[in-house]
Backbone bond lengths (Angstrom), bond angles and torsions (degrees), N, CA, C in turn:
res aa  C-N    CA-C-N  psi(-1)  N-CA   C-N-CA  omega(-1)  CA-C   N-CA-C  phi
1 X - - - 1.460 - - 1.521 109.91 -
2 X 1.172 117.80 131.71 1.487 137.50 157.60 1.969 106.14 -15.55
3 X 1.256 121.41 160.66 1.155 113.35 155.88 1.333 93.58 -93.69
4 X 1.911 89.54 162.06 1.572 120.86 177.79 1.326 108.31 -56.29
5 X 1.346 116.30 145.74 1.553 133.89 171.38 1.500 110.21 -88.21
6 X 1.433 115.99 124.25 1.146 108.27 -172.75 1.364 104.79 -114.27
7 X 1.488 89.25 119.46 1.819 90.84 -170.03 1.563 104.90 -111.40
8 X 0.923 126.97 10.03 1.331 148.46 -176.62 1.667 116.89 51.99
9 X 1.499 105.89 177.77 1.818 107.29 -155.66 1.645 102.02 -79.27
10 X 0.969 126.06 30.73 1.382 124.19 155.97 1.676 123.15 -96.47
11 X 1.497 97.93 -26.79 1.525 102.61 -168.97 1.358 115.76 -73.93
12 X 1.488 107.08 66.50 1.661 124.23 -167.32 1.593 102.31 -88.67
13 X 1.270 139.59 57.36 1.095 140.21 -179.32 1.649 119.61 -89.45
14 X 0.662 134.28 162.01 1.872 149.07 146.14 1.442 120.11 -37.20
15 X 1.192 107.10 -35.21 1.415 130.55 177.18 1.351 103.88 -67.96
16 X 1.439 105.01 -74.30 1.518 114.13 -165.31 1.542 112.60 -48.07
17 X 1.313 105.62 -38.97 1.820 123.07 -164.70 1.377 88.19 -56.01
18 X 1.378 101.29 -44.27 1.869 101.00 -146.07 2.041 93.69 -76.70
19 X 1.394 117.74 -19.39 1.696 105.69 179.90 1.847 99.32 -90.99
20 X 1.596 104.44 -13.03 1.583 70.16 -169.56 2.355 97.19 -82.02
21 X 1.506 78.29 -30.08 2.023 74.52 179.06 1.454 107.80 -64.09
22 X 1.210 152.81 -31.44 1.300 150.24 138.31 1.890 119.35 -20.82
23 X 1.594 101.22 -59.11 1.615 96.66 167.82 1.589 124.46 -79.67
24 X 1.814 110.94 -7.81 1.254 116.62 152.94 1.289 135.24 -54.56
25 X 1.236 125.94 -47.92 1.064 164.63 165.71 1.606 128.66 -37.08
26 X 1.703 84.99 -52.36 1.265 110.11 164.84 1.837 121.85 -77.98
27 X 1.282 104.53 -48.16 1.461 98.85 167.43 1.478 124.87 -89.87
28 X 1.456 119.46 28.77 1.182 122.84 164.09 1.176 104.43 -101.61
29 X 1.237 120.24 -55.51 1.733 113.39 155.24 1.040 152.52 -12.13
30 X 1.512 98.07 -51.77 1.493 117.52 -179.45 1.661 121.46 -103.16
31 X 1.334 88.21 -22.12 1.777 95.37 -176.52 1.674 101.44 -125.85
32 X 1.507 125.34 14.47 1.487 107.64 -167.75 1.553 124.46 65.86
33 X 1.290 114.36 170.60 1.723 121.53 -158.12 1.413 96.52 -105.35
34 X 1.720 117.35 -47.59 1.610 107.17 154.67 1.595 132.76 -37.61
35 X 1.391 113.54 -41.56 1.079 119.59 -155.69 1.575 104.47 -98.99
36 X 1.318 112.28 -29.33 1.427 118.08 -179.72 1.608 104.31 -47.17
37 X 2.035 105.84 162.29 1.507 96.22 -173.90 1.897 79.39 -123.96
38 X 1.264 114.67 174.24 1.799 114.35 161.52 1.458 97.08 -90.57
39 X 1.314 115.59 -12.76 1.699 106.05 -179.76 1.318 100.60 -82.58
40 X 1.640 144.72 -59.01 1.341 147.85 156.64 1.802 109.04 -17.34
41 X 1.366 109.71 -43.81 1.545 112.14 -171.82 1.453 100.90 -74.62
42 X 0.846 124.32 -53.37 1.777 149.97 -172.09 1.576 83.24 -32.47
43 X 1.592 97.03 -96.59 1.447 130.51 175.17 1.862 112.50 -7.25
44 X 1.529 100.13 -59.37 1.441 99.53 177.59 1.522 132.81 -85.70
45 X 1.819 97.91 -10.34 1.475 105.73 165.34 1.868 125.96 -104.17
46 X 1.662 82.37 37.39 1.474 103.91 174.93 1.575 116.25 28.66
47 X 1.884 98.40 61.79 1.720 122.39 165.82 1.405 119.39 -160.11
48 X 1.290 109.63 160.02 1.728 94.25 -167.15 2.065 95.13 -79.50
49 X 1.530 84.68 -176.42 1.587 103.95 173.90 1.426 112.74 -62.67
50 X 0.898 124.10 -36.87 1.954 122.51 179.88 1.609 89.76 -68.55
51 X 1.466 129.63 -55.09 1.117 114.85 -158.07 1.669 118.57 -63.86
52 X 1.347 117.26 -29.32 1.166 145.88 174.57 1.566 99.92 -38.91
53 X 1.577 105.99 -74.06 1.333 117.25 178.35 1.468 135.10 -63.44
54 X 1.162 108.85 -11.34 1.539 141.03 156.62 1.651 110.78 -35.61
55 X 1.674 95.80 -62.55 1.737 114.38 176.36 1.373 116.27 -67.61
56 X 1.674 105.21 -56.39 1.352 123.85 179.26 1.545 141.42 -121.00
57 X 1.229 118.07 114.20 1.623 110.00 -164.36 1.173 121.41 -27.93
58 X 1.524 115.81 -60.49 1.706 137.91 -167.60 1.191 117.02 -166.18
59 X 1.429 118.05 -176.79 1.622 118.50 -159.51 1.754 117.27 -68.45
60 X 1.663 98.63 -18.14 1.471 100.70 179.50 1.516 111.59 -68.25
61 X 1.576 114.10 -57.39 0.912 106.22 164.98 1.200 145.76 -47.45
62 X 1.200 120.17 -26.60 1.666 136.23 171.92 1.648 96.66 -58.16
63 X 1.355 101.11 -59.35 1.571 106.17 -176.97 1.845 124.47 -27.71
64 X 1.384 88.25 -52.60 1.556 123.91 -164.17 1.922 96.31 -76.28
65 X 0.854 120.44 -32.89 1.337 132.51 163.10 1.423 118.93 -46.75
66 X 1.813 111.04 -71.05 1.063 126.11 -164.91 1.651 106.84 -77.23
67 X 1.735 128.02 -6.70 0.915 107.57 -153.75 1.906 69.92 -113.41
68 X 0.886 139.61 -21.98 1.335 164.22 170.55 1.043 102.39 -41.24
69 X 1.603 146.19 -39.04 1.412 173.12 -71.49 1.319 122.96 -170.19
70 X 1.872 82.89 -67.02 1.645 115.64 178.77 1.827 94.02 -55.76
71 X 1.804 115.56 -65.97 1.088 95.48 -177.24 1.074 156.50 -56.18
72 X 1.389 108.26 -21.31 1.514 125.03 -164.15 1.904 102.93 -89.75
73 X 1.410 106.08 -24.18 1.513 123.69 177.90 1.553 98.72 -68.95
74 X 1.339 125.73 -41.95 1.452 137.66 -160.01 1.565 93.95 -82.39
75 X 1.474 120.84 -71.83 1.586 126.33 -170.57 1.906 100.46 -53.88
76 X 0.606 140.16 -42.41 1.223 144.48 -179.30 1.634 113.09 -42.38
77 X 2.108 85.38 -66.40 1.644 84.68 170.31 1.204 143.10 -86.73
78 X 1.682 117.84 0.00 1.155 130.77 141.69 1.675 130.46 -53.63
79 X 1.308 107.68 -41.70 1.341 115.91 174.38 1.436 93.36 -59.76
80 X 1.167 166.07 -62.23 1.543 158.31 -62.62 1.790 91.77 -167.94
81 X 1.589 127.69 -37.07 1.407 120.65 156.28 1.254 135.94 -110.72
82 X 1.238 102.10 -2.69 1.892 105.56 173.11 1.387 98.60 -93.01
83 X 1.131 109.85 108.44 2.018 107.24 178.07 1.842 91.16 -130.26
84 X 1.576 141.02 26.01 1.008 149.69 158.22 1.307 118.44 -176.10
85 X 1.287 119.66 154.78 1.813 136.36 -165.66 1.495 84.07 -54.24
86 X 1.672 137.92 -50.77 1.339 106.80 -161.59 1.479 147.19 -79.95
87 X 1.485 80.05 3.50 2.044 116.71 -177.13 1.555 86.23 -91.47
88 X 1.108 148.04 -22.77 1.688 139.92 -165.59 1.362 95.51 -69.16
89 X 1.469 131.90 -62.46 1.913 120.60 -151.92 1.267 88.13 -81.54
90 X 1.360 148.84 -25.45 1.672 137.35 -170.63 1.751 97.56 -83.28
91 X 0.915 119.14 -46.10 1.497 122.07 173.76 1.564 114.91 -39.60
92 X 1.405 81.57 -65.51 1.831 102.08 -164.70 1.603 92.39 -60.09
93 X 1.451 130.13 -39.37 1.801 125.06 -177.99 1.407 98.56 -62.59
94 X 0.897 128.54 -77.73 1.644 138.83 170.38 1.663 105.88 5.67
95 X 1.787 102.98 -69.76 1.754 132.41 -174.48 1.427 101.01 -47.33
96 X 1.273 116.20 -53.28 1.467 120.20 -154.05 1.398 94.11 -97.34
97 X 1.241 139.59 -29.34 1.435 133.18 149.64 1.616 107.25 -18.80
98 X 1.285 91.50 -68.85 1.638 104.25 -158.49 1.892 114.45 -78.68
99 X 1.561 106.85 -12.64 1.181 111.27 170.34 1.388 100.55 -92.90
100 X 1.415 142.54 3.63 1.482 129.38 155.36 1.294 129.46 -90.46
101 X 1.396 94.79 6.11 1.950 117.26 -175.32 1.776 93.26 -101.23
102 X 1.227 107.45 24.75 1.533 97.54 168.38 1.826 102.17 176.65
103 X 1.392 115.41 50.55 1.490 123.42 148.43 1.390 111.09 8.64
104 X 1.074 114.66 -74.51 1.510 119.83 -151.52 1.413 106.16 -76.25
105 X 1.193 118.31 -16.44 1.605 125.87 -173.54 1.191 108.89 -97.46
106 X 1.623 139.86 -14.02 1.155 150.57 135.20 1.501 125.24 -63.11
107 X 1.166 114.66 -31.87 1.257 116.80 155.43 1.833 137.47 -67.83
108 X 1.329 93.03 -25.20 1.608 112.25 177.68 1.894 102.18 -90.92
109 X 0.820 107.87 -28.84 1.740 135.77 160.07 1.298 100.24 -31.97
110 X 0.917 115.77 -92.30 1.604 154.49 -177.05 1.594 102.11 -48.46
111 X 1.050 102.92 -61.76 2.039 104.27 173.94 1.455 101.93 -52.88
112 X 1.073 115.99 -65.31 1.403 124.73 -151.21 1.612 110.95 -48.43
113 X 1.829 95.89 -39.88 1.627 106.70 -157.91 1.767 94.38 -91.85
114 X 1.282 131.14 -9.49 1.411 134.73 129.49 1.377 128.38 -10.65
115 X 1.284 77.05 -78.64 1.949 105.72 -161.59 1.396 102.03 -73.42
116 X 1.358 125.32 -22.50 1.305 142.81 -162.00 1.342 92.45 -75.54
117 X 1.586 149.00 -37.52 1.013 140.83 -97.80 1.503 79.74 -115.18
118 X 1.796 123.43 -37.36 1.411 95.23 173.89 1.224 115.84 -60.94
119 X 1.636 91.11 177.10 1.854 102.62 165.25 1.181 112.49 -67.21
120 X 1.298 127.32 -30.52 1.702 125.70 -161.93 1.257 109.53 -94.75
121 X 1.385 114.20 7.48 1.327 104.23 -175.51 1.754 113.59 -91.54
122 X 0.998 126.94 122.07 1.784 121.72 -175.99 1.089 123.35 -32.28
123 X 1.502 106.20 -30.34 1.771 91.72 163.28 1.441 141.25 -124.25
124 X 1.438 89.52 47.02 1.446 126.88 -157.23 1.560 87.81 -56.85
125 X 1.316 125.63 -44.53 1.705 136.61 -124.63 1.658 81.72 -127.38
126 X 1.201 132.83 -23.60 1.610 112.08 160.86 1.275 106.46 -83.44
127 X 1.629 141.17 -28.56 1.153 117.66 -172.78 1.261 129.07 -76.63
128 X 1.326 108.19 -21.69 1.304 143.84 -175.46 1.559 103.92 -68.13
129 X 1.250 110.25 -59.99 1.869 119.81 175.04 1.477 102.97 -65.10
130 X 1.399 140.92 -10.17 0.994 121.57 -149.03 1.781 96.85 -122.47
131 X 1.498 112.50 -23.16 1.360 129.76 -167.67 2.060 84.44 -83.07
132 X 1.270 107.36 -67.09 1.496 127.26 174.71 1.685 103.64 -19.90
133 X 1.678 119.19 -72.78 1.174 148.59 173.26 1.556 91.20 -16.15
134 X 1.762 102.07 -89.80 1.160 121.94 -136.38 1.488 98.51 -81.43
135 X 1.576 127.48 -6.60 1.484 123.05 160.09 1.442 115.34 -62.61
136 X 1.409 96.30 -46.08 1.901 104.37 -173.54 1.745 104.90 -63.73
137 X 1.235 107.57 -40.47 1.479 101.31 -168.98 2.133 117.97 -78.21
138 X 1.296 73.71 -4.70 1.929 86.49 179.84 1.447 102.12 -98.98
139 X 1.593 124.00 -55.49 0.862 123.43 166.80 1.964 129.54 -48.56
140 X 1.067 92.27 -41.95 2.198 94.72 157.16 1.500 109.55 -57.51
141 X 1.330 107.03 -35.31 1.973 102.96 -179.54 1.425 117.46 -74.28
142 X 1.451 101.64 -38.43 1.244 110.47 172.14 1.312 123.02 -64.44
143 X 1.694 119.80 -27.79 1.453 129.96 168.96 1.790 103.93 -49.87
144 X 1.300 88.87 -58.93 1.819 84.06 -166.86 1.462 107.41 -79.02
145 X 1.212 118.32 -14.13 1.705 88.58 159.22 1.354 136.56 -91.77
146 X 1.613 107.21 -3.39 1.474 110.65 155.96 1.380 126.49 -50.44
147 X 1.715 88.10 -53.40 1.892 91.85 -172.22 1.709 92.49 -78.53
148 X 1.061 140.57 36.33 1.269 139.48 126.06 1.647 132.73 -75.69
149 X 1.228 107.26 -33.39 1.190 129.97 178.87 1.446 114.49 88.33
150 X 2.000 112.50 50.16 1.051 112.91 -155.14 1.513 99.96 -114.46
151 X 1.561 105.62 -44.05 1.556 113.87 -161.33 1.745 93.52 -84.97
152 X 1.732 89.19 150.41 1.434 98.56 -156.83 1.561 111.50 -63.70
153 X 1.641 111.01 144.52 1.358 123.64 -163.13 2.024 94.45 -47.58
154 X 1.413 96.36 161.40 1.871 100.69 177.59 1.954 109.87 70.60
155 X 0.722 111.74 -60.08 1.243 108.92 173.22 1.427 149.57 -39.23
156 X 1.112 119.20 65.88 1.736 107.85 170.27 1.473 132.68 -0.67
157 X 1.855 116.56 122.45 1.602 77.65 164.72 1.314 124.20 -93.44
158 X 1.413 120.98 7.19 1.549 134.43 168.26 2.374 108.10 -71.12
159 X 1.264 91.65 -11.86 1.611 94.10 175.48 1.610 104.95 -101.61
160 X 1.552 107.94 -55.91 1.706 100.97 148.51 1.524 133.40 -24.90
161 X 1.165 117.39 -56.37 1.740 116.82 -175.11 1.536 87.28 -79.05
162 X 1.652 145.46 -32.21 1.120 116.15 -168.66 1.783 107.77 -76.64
163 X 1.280 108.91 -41.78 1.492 109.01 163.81 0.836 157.79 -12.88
164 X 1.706 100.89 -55.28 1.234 146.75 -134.93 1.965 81.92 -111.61
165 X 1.265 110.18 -67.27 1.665 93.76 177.80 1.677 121.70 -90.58
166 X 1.201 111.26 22.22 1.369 128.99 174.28 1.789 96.61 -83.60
167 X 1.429 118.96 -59.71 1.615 117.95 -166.55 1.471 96.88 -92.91
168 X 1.538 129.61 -6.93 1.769 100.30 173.29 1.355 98.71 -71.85
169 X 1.406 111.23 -49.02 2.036 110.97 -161.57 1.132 103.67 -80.71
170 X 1.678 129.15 -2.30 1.276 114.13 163.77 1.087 135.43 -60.20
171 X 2.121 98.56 -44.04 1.428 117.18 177.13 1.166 107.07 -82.72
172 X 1.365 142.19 -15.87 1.514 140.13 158.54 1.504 95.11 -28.01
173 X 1.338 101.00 -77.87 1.282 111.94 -149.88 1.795 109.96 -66.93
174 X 0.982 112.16 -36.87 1.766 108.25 164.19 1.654 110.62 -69.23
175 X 1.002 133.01 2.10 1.500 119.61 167.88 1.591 95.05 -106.85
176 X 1.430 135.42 -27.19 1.672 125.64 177.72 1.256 78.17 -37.12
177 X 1.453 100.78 -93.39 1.885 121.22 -178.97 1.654 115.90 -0.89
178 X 1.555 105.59 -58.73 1.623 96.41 -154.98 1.770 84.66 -127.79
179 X 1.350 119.33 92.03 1.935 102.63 -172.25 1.355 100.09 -75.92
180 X 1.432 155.83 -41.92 1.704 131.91 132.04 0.977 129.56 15.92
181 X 1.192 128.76 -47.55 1.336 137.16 -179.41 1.861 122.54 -61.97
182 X 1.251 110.11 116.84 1.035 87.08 168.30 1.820 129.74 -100.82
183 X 1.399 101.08 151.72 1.550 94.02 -167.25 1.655 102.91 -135.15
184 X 1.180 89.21 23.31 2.124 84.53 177.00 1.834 93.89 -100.93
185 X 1.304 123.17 -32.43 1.289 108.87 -170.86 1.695 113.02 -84.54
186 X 1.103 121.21 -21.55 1.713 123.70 142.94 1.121 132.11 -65.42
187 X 1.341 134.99 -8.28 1.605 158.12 125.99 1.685 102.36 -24.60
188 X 1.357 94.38 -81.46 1.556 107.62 -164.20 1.831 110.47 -61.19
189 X 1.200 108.10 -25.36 1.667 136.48 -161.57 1.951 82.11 -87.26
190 X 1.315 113.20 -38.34 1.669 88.11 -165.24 1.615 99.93 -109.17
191 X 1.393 121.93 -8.74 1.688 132.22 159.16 1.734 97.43 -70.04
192 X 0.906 157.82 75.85 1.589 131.52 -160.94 2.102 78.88 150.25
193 X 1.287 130.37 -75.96 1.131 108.22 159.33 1.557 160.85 -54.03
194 X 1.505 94.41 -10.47 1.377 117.22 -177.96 1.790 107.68 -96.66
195 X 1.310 98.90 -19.44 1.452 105.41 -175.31 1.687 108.03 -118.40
196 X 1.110 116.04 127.39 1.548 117.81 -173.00 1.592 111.71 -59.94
197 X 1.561 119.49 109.60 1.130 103.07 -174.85 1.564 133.10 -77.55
198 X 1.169 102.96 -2.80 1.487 127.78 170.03 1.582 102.73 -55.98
199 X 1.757 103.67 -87.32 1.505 113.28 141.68 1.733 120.69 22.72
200 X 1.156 84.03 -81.86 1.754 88.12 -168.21 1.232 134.61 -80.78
201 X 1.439 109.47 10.43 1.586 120.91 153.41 1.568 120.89 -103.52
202 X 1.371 117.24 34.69 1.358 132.78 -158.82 1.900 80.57 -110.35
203 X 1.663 87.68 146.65 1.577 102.30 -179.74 1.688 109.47 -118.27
């Protein structure tokens, strides 16, 4: 690798954040969150180690960044291809495809939103907005496919959106555990129960 570019401790931009969480990202991947260095991160987001820390206190925070990233990259492109219930279980296989092309980043996933759970923890108040978020915005989908007569009879769609991210990160977390496992065809098996499948060939 090139030496670091020294652009000095002002160059606090949007930009910069977004290459050094990009070379985070990358060496959490490849080398794990133990093993990662902030000098390795530095190095690959072409800046020295002071500059690094400039953006970000320490490795937790970096963490909290990159996984910070992952989501907002993910909700984006979900918003942009789920435009009906029957694009949701092909989507969601797709997601978890691509969250098994990097173990360790699902696993730090999973810790984080743990540890998160106190109040004192720093990202107590993103996980919290972010769990909140993504209930309300499932639960509005779920509104209009009720008054379709889609989502399954008895059911809430405010119990739906809680559901609904209760068994993805459940099975996340039993395939960290068991990567054998498969968990895209119980995906589709519990998207497929929540929605009347009768239902969804209705014009």
């Amino acid at each position: 690798m090139g030496q670091a570019k020294a652009r000095g401790p002002y160059a606090k931009t949007p930009a910069r954040r977004a290459e050094i969480v990009r070379a985070a990202r990358d060496s959490f991947a490849e080398k794990g969150y133990a093993k990662s260095s902030l000098r390795d991160i530095a190095e690959r987001a072409g800046i020295t180690h002071a500059g690094l820390l400039h953006h970000f206190r320490n490795k937790d925070d970096l963490l909290a960044g990159v996984l910070a990233q992952r989501d907002s990259e993910e909700w984006q492109e979900g918003l942009a291809q789920v435009d009906s219930p029957d694009q949701l279980a092909p989507y969601l296989g797709e997601l978890i495809r691509h969250h098994q092309q990097a173990p360790e980043l699902m696993r730090l996933w999973i810790e984080l939103a743990a540890a998160a759970s106190r109040q004192d923890h720093p990202a107590h108040a993103y996980f919290v907005e972010r769990y909140a978020r993504g209930r309300s915005q499932f639960a509005e989908g779920f509104h209009d496919e009720s008054a379709r007569g889609r989502l399954r009879e008895g059911l809430t769609p405010e119990s739906a959106a809680v559901l609904f991210h209760a068994v993805l990160n459940g099975l996340q977390l039993q395939w960290v555990l068991d990567q054998d496992l498969d968990i895209i065809g119980p995906v589709n098996d519990f998207v497929g129960m929540l929605l009347e499948r009768g239902a969804q060939d209705d014009t």
